[in-house]
C-alpha positions in Angstrom: -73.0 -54.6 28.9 -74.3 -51.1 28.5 -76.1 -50.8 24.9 -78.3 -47.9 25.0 -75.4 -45.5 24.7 -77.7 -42.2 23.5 -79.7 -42.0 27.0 -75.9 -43.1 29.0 -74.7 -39.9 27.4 -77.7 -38.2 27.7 -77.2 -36.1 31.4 -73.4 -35.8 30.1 -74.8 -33.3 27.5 -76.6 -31.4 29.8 -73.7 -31.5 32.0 -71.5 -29.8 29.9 -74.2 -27.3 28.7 -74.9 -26.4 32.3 -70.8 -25.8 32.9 -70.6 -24.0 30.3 -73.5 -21.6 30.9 -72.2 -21.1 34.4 -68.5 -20.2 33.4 -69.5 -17.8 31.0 -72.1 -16.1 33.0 -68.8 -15.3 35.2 -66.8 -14.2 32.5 -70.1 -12.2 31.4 -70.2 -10.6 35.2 -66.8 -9.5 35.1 -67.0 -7.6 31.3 -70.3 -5.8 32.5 -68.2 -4.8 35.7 -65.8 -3.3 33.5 -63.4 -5.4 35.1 -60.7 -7.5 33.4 -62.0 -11.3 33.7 -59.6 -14.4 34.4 -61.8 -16.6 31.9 -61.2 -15.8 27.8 -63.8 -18.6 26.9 -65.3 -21.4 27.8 -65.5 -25.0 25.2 -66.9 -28.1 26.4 -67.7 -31.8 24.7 -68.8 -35.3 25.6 -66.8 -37.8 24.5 -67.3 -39.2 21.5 -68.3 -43.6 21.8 -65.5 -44.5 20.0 -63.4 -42.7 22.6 -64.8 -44.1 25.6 -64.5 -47.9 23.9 -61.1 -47.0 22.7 -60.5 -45.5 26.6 -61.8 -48.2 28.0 -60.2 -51.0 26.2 -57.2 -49.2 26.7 -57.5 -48.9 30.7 -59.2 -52.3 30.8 -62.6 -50.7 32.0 -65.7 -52.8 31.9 -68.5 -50.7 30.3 -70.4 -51.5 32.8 -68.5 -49.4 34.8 -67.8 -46.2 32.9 -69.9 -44.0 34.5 -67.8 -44.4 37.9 -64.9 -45.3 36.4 -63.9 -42.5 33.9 -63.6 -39.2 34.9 -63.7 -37.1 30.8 -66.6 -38.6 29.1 -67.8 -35.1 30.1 -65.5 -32.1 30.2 -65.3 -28.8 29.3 -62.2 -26.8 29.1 -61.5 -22.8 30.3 -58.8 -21.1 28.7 -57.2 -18.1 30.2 -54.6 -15.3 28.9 -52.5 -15.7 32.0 -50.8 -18.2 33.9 -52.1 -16.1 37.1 -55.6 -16.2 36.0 -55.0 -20.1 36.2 -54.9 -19.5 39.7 -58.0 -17.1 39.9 -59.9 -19.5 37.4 -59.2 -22.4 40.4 -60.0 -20.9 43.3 -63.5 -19.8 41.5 -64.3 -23.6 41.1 -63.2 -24.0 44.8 -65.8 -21.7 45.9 -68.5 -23.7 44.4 -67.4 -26.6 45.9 -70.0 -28.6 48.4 -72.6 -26.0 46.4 -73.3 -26.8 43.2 -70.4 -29.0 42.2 -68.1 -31.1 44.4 -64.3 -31.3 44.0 -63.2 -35.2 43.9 -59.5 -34.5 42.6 -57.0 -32.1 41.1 -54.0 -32.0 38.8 -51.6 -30.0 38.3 -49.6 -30.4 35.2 -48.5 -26.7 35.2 -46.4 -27.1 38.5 -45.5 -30.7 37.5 -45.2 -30.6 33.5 -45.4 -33.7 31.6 -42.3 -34.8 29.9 -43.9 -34.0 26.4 -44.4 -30.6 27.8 -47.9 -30.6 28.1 -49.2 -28.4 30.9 -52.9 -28.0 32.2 -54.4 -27.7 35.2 -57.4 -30.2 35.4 -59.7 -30.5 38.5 -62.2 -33.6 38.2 -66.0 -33.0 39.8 -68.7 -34.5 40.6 -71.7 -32.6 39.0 -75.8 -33.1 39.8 -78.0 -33.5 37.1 -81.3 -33.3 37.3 -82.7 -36.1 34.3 -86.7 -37.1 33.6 -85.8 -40.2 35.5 -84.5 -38.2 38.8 -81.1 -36.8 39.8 -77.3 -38.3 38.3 -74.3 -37.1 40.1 -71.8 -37.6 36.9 -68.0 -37.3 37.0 -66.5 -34.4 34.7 -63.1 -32.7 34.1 -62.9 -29.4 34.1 -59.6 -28.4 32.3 -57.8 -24.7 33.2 -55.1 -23.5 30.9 -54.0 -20.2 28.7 -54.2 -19.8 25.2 -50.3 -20.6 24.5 -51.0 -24.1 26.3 -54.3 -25.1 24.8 -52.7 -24.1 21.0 -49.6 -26.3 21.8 -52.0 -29.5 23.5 -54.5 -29.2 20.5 -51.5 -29.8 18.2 -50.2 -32.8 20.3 -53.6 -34.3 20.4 -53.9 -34.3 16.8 -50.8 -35.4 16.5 -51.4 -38.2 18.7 -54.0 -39.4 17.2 -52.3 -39.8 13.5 -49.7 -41.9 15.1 -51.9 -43.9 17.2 -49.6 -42.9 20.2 -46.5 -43.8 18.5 -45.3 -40.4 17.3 -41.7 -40.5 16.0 -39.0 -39.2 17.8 -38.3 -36.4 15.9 -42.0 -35.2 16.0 -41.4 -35.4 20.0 -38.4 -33.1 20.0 -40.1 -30.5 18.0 -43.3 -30.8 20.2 -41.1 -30.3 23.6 -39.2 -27.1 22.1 -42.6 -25.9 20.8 -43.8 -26.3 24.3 -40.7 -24.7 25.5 -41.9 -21.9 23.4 -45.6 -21.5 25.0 -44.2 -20.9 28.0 -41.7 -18.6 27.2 -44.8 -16.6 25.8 -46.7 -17.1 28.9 -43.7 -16.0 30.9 -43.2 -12.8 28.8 -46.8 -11.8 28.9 -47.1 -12.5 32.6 -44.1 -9.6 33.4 -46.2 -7.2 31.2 -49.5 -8.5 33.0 -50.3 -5.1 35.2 -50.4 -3.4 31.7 -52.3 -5.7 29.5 -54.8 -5.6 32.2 -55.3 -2.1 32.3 -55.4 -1.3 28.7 -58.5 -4.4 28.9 -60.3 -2.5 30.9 -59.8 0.9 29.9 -61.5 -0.9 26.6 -64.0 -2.2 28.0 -64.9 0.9 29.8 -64.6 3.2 26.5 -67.0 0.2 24.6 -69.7 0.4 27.5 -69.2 4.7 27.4 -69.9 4.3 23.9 -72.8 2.3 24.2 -74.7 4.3 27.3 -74.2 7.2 24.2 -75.5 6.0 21.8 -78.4 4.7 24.2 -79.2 8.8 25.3 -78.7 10.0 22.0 -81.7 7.4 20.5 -83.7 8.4 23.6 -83.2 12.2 22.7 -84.0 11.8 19.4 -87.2 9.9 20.1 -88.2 12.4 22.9 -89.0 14.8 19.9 -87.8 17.5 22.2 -84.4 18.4 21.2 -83.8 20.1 17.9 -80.0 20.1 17.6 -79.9 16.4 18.1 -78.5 16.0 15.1 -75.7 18.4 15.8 -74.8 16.2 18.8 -74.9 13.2 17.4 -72.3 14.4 14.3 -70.4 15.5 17.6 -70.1 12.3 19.1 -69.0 10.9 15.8 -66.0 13.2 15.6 -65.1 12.4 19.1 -65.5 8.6 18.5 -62.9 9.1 15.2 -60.6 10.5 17.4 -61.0 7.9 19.7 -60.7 9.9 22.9 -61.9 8.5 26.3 -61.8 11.4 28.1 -63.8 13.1 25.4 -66.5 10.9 25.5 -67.0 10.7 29.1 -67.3 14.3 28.8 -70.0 14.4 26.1 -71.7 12.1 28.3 -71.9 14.3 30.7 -73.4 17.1 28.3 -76.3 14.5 27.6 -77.0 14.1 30.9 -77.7 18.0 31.4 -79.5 17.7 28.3 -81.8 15.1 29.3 -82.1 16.8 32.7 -83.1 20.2 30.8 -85.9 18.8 28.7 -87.1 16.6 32.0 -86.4 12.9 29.4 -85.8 10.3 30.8 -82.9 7.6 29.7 -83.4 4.0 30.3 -80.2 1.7 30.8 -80.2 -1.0 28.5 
């Protein structure tokens, strides 16, 4: 019988921490690329030891067997705007397999949707830790869906868990047309995809433009060289109220020769 349940969970924390940190460092990547990224955000948890009783009780696991035995007492969960980026999200974790994570299972409950309509794409790992007391390869489930999906499962999980698994009948129908729903929405914005994209990135590009700006107009300033800095930086404001990219990349450009002509350097933060 395992009792000391705090050091058991102990390299499941880290585990999901470490996830976590790894998956938004990609999404991070991408958004300093400029480039549109497949991940939205990144949650994780370890399971709570009233779950894993209540788990294992309920798949007549022997506690001393757990840690082999069940796959979620550490998970973390990547949501997506896309079904495509679903895909993209998958093929990431595939990379990484035999690296710094190895791929046990998968599955896919977007292609095969539960009858409640529940729809998730769930890969379970095998994950190093390294612990005071020497390395733990832990099982975890790493769960890939979009935002319409993990709105509609959150509800069904709570759900769930008010009617101890018997939710009535009515309450089902509801769920599956609400499910219905999700992916309606997923389908919709998936045949508008090329131009949510692009407007993503054009905004990412105009926030990082606006950024490198301001970045040259503090280092003018400071250089206590230019005089009319102050005339360029109300000029920059009025172009940034009228919110026009071209604009700015344009009054970048003027900085640059500005910088050039009083020999100041700009550092890129």
């Amino acid at each position: 019988m395992i009792q000391n349940w705090n050091q058991v969970l102990i390299p499941y924390d880290q585990a999901v921490e470490e996830l976590k940190i790894k998956f938004k460092s990609i999404r991070n990547e991408y958004r300093k690329m400029d480039e549109y990224s497949p991940i939205e955000f990144v949650t994780g948890r370890v399971k709570k030891i009233s779950s894993i009783l209540d788990k294992s009780k309920r798949l007549n696991i022997p506690l001393d067997d757990i840690t082999e035995k069940m796959e979620d007492i550490a998970g973390i969960r990547i949501m997506c705007q896309m079904v495509e980026d679903i895909d993209k999200v998958v093929n990431l974790i595939k990379e990484r397999d035999g690296k710094d994570l190895k791929i046990e299972y998968e599955k896919d409950y977007i292609k095969n949707q539960k009858e409640s309509g529940y729809k998730s794409y769930h890969i379970i790992i095998r994950y190093p830790v390294h612990t005071a007391f020497g390395q733990r390869d832990i099982l975890a489930e790493i769960q890939i869906r979009t935002l319409a999906m993990n709105f509609w499962a959150t509800i069904e999980h709570s759900l769930n868990y008010k009617f101890e698994g018997n939710m009535p009948e009515h309450i089902k129908i509801k769920l599956k047309n609400a499910a219905d729903s999700a992916s309606n929405l997923d389908e919709q914005m998936s045949e508008i995809r090329e131009e949510i994209v692009e407007a993503q990135e054009m905004f990412q590009v105009k926030s990082s433009l606006v950024a490198e700006i301001l970045n040259k107009i503090q280092t003018l300033y400071f250089s206590g060289k230019v005089k009319e800095i102050d005339d360029y930086r109300e000029e920059f404001f009025d172009i940034q109220e009228r919110g026009n990219f071209y604009e700015l990349r344009y009054f970048k450009k003027k900085l640059d020769k500005l910088a050039e002509k009083y020999n100041i350097q700009i550092i890129q933060k």
